[in-house]
N, C-alpha and C positions, 0 to 999 in steps of 0.2 A: 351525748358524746359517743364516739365508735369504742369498741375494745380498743384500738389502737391505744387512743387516745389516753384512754385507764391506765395505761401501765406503763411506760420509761417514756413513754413520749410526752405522758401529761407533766412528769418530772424537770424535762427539759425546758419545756414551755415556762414552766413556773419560773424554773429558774433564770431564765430571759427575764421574763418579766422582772424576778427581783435584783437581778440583775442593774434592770435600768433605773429602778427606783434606788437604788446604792449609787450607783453614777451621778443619778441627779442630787441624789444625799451629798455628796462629795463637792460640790459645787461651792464657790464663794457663798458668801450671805447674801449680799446684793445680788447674784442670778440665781440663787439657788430654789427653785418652782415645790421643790419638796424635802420635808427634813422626817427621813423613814432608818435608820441607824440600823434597828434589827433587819433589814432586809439580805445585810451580809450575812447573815447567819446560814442564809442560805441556799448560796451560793458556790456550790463545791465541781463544776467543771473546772479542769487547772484554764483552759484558753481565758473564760469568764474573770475567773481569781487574777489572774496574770492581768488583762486588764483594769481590775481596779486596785490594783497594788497601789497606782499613785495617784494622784486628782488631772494629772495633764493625761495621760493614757486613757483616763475614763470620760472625759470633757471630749477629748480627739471621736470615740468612739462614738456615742453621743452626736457631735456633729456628719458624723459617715451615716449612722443608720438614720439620721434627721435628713440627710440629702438624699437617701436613696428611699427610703420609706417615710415621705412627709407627713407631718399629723399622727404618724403614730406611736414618737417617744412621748409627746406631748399630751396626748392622751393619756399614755398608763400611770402617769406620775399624775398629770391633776385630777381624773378620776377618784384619785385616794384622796385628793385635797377637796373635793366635794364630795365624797361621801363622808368623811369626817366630819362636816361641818351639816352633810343630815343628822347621825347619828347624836353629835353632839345635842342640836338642837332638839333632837327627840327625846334625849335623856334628859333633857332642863323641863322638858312638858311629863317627867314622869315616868316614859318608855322604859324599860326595865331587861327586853329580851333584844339580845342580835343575831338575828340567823346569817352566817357565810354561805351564799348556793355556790357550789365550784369551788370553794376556797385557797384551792392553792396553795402558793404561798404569801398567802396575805396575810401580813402582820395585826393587824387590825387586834387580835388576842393577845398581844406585847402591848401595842403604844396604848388600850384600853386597861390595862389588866388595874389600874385601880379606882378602876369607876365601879359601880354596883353593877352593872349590866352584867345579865349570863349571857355568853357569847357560846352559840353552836355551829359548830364547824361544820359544812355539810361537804365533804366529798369522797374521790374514789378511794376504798380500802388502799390502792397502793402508794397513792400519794400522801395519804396519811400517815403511813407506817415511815416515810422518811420525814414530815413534817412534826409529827408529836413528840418525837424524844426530842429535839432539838428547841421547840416553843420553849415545853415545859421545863427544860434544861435551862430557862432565860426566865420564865415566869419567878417573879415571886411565892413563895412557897403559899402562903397564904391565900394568893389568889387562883390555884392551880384548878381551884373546885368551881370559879366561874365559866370556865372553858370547857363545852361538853362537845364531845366527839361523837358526829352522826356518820357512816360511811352510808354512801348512796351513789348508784350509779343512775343518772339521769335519763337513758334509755330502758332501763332495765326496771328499776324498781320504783315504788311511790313514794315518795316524797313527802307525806301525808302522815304514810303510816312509819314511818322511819321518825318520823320529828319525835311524833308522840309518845314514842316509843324510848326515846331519850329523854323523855321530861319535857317536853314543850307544850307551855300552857296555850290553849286556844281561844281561850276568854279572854287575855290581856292585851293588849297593843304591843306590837314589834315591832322590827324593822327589820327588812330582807335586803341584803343585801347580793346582788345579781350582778357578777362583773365576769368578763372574759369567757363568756361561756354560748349565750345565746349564736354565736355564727357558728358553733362547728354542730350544733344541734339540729337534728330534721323539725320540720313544723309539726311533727305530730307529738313531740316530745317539749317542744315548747309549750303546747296545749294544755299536753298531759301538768305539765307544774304548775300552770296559773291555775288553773281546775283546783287542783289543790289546795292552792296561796289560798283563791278564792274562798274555800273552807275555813280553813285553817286561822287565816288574817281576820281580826279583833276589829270593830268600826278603828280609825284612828290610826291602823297601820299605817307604814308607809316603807313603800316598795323602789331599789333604787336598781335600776338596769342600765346596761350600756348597749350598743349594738351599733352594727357596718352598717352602711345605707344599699339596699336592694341591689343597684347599680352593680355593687362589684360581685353579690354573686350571679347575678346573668349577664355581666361583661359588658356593661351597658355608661360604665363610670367613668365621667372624664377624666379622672383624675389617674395621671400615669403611674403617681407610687403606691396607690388602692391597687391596683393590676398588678405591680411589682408583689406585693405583699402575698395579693392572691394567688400568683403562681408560686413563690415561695412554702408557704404552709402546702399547699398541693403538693408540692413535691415531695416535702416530708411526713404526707400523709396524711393529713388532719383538713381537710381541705372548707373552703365556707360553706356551709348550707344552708343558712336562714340569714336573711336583711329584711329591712325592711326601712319605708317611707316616712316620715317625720308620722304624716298623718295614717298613716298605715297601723302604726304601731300602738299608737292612741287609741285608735278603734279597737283593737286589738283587748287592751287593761281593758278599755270600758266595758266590752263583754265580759269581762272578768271581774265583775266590780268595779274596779279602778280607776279612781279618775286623776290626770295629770294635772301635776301641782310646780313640776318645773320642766326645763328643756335646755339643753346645751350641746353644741356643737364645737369641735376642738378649739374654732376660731372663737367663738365666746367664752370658752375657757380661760383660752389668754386675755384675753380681754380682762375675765373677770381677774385674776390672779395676774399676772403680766402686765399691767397698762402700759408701761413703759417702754415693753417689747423688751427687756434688754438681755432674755436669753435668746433672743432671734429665732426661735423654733418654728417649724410651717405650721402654717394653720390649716393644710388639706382637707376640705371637710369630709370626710367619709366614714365616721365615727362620732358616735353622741351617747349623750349619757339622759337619762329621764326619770326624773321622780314622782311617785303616783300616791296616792292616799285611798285607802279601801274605804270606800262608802259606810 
């Protein structure tokens, strides 16, 4: 991540993000692709608020940015619905740690908070200082102790020694969870964390990332609302630096230990969660989600 990025702009970001996962929360049962309640919490631009004061205002919205940015509502909202359903699965074999890299404002520390897992937050000091009082304002008292706060700046610092540093056991199985993060990162700072993971990660990890396909950061992507997307974040600074190839990125983990255990692209998403189509969302593929297992 740039400075930029660390400090009111990364706040923004987030709150787009939970933004749409509240929109999509709002949704009938029958369309509704995700059911994430705390995401209002926070959500404090008045435009954002104002739009989801009602379910037709956030449904409307919803369908604008699905027309002008295809594939990418439908991403941030089922991303959550498959990583939940690693995690889950991980914790039924046992798993016991959740690392957030970039965390945002991922609720993931709300909708888990009474499962046994210790959940560690990893991001920038200043987006944490407006996400902690608010969690733990919603957390159960009881569970406030599973929630550990790591601040780490992903250009800047290691990743490694920040875990550990916090109590993160290295002997155990975990699960990493890697979302929203990797494209505004240079490759040499994507390096630097799986180097880490690599350490760090217990045989029986397992590692969930998302990421743009190469395409759109060297303009090379047919996909016209990948482009739309890409000049938009560039203008407000944050711009994409790292994509990569389905198989690009596999090579990738497996230098790193890792080897892939799943793959999904926005259209398989719907697929998976969606058969029916009947939130009609694009399926532009320029986005995918993949999950790995440390050797």
């Amino acid at each position: 991540m740039t400075s930029r990025r660390l400090d009111h702009t990364a706040s923004l970001t987030a709150q787009l993000n939970a933004a749409q996962r509240t929109a999509e929360s709002m949704q009938p049962p029958s369309r509704r692709l995700l059911d994430d309640p705390h995401s209002r919490h926070f959500v404090r631009h008045p435009l954002l608020r104002a739009i989801l004061a009602h379910r037709l205002s956030a449904g409307a919205a919803v369908r604008i940015l699905d027309r002008l940015w295809g594939g990418l509502h439908a991403h941030i909202v089922l991303r959550v619905r498959y990583t939940d359903d690693v995690c889950d699965a991980a914790m039924c074999d046992g798993i016991d740690q959740i690392v957030l890299l970039g965390a945002g404002f991922d609720t993931t520390s709300l909708r888990k908070a009474r499962n046994t897992a210790a959940i560690f937050e990893v991001d920038a000091p200043a987006t944490q200082s407006d996400k902690r009082p608010i969690t733990e304002r919603h957390l159960p008292s009881a569970e406030c102790s599973q929630t550990i706060w790591v601040p780490c700046d992903f250009e800047e610092d290691r990743l490694q020694k920040q875990l550990i540093t916090y109590g993160f056991d290295s002997a155990r199985p975990s699960v990493i969870v890697w979302l929203g993060v990797s494209p505004y990162l240079t490759a040499g700072a994507i390096d630097h964390v799986l180097t880490d993971l690599e350490t760090l990660c217990a045989p029986g990890s397992r590692l969930v990332v998302d990421y743009i396909d190469a395409g759109v950061v060297d303009a090379t992507t047919p996909w016209k609302s990948a482009r739309r997307v890409a000049r938009a974040v560039a203008r407000r600074g944050e711009p994409y630096r790292s994509g990569f190839t389905e198989a690009g990125l596999e090579a990738l983990l497996a230098s790193h230990g890792f080897s892939r255990r799943g793959h999904e692209t926005v259209s398989s998403l719907l697929q998976r969660y969606d058969p029916a189509h009947l939130s009609r969302l694009a399926g532009d593929d320029w986005l995918a989600i993949t999950t790995a297992e440390k050797n």
